[in-house]
Legacy VTK file of the C-alpha trace (Angstrom):
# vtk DataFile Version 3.0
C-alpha trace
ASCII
DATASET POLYDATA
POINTS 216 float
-7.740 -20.743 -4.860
-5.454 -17.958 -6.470
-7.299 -14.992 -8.424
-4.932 -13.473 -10.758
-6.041 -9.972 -12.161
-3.857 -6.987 -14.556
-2.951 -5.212 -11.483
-4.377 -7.059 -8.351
-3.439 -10.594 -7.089
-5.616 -11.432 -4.278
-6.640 -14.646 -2.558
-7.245 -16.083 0.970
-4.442 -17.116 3.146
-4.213 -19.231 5.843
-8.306 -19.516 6.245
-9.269 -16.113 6.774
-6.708 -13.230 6.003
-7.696 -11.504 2.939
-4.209 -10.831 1.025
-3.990 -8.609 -1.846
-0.902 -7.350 -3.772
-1.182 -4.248 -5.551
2.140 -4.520 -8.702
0.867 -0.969 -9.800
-1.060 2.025 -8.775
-2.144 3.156 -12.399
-5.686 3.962 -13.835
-6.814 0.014 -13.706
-5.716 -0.620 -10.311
-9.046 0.741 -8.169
-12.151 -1.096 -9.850
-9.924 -4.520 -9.463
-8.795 -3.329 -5.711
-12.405 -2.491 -5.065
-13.516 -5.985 -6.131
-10.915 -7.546 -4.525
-11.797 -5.991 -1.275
-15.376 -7.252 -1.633
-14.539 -11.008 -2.692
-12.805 -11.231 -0.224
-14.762 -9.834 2.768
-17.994 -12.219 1.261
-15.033 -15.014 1.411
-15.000 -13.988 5.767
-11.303 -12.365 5.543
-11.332 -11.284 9.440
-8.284 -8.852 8.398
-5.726 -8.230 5.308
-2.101 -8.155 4.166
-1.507 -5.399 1.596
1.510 -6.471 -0.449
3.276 -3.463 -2.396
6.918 -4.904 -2.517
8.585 -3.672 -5.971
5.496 -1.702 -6.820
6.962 1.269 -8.256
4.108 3.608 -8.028
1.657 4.736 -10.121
-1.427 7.534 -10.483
-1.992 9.979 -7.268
-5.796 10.037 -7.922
-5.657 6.477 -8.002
-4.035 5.583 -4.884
-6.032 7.946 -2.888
-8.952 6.541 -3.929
-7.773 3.076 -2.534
-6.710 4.437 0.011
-9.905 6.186 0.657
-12.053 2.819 0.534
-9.723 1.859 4.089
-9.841 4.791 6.218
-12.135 7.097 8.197
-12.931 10.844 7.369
-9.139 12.362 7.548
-6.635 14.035 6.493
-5.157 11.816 3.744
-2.466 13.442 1.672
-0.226 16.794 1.513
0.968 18.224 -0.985
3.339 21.218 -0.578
4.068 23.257 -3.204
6.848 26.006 -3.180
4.653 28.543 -1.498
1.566 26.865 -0.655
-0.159 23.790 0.078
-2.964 21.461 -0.391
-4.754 18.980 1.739
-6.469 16.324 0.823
-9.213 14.557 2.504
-10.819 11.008 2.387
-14.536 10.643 2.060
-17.349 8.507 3.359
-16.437 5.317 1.067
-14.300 2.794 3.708
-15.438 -0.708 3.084
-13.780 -2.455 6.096
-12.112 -1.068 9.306
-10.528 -4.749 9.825
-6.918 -4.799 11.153
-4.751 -4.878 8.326
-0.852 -4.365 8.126
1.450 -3.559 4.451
4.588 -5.641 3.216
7.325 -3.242 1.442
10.479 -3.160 0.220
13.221 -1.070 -1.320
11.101 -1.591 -4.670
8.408 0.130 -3.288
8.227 3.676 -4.348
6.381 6.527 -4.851
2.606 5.906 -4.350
3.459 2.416 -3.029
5.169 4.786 0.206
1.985 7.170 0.440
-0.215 4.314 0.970
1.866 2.653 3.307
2.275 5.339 5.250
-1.018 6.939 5.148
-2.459 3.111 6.406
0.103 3.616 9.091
-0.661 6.910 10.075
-4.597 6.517 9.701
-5.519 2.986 10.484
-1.730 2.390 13.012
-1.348 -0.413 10.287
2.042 -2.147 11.174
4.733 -2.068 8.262
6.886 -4.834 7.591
9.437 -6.080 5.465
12.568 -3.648 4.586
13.110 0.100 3.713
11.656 1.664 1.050
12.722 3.479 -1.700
12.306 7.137 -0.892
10.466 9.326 -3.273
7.981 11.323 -1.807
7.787 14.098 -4.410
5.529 15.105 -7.880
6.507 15.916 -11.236
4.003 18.323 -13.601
4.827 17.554 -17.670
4.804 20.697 -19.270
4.458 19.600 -23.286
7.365 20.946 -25.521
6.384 22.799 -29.255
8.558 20.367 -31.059
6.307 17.475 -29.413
8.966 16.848 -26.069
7.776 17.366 -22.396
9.880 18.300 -19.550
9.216 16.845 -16.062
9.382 19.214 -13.850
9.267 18.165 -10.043
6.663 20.783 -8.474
5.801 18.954 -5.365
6.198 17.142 -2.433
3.742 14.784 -0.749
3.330 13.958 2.914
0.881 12.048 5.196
-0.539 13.072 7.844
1.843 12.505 10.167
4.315 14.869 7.841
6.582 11.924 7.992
9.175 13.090 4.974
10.458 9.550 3.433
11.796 11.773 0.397
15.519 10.239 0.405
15.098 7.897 3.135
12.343 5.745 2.854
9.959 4.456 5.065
11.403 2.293 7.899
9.042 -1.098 8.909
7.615 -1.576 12.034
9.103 -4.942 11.383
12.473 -5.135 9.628
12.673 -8.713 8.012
14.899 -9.400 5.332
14.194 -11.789 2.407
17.159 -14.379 1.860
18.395 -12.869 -1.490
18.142 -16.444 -3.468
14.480 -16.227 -2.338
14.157 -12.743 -3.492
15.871 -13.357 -6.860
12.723 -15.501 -7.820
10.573 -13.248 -5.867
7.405 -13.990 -8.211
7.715 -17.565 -8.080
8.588 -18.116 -4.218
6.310 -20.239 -1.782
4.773 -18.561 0.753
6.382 -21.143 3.493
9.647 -19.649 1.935
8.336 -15.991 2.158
9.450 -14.848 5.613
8.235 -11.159 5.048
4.737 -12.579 4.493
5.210 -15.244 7.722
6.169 -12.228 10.014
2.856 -10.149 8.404
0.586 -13.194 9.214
2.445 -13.435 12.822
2.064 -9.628 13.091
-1.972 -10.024 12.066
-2.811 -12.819 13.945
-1.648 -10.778 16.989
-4.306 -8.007 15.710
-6.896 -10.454 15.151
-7.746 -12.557 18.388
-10.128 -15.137 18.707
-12.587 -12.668 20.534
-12.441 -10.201 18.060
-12.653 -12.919 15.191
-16.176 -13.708 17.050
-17.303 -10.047 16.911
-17.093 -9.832 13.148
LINES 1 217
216 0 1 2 3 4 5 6 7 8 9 10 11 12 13 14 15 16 17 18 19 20 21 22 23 24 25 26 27 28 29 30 31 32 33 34 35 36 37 38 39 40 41 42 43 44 45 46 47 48 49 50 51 52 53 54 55 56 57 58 59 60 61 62 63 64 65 66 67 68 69 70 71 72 73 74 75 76 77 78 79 80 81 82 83 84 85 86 87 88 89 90 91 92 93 94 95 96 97 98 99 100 101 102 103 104 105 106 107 108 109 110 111 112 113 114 115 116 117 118 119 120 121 122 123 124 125 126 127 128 129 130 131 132 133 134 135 136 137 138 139 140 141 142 143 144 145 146 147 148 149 150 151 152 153 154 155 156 157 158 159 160 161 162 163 164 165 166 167 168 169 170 171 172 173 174 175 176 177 178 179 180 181 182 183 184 185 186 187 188 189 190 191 192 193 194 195 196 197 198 199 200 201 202 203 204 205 206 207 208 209 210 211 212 213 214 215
């Protein structure tokens, strides 16, 4: 069974692996990530697949607060500002500590990269798929008389590994391409023909073994 939400696809694959892909990090995105977390662990997911290929970011507040219900106590984001800088901390709220590993691509941007890499840095959550697109840095809007805005970039953001992906992108753990006639109908694939969601599932399965599958 496929559950479709606004911002938040989610089912369970192959038995037990909890998958969830996130198209957007805006202001809907963390009660229907939330939920989908829980369905899915009452469903038994013994570990997930977080899917943010061509998710081209979203709200900061919002994807530290997913972020937050997957990690420990930490260090979670950094922002650096011209002369200073801010850190950001998770809280209390993690819902599962299940191995779980993120599926990107060069459409994933922006807060798509911070939670990819702070899942990597944090919870050594493989990455696979293909580069990503490389913007790792903040805009403020300052609001113009005459009813304009500028966009002003004021900040950068790091994880806590102060991995810079500003211009780069974030390499995979895994580097798997995606045939480009399969990527062309990327929505409307099959997931036999989806080899960056195969490797994932290989990738997991090696994270989840039969003894630990007993544990949970």
């Amino acid at each position: 069974t496929k559950f479709l939400q606004r911002e938040i696809d989610y089912r369970i694959l192959d038995g037990d692996i909890g998958f969830i892909r996130i198209h957007e990090f805006n202001l809907n995105a963390y009660e229907e990530f939330s939920a989908a977390l829980r369905s899915l662990l009452q469903s038994g997911a013994k570990g997930f697949i977080f899917d943010v290929r061509n998710n081209p970011g979203g709200d900061l507040n919002t994807v530290c607060s997913m972020v937050d219900l997957l990690v420990a106590e930490d260090e979670l984001i950094v922002l650096q500002y011209k002369d200073d800088e801010e850190i950001l901390r998770s809280t209390p709220n993690r819902m599962t500590d299940l191995p779980m590993v993120v599926l990107l691509n060069s459409g994933s941007a922006s807060a798509s990269e911070m939670f990819s890499s702070s899942l990597r840095d944090l919870n050594a959550a493989p990455l696979v798929g293909e580069v990503s697109y490389g913007k790792g840095v903040g805009q403020t809007t300052l609001p113009l008389r005459d009813g304009s805005a500028l966009h002003i970039t004021t900040f950068r953001y790091l994880t806590k590994s102060r991995t810079d992906y500003n211009g780069k992108g974030l390499t995979p753990d895994y580097t798997v391409p995606l045939p480009a006639e399969v990527a062309s109908r990327f929505y409307a694939m099959t997931d036999a023909e989806d080899t960056q969601l195969n490797k994932a599932v290989e990738v997991l399965r090696g994270a989840v073994s039969p003894e630990k599958q007993e544990k949970q």
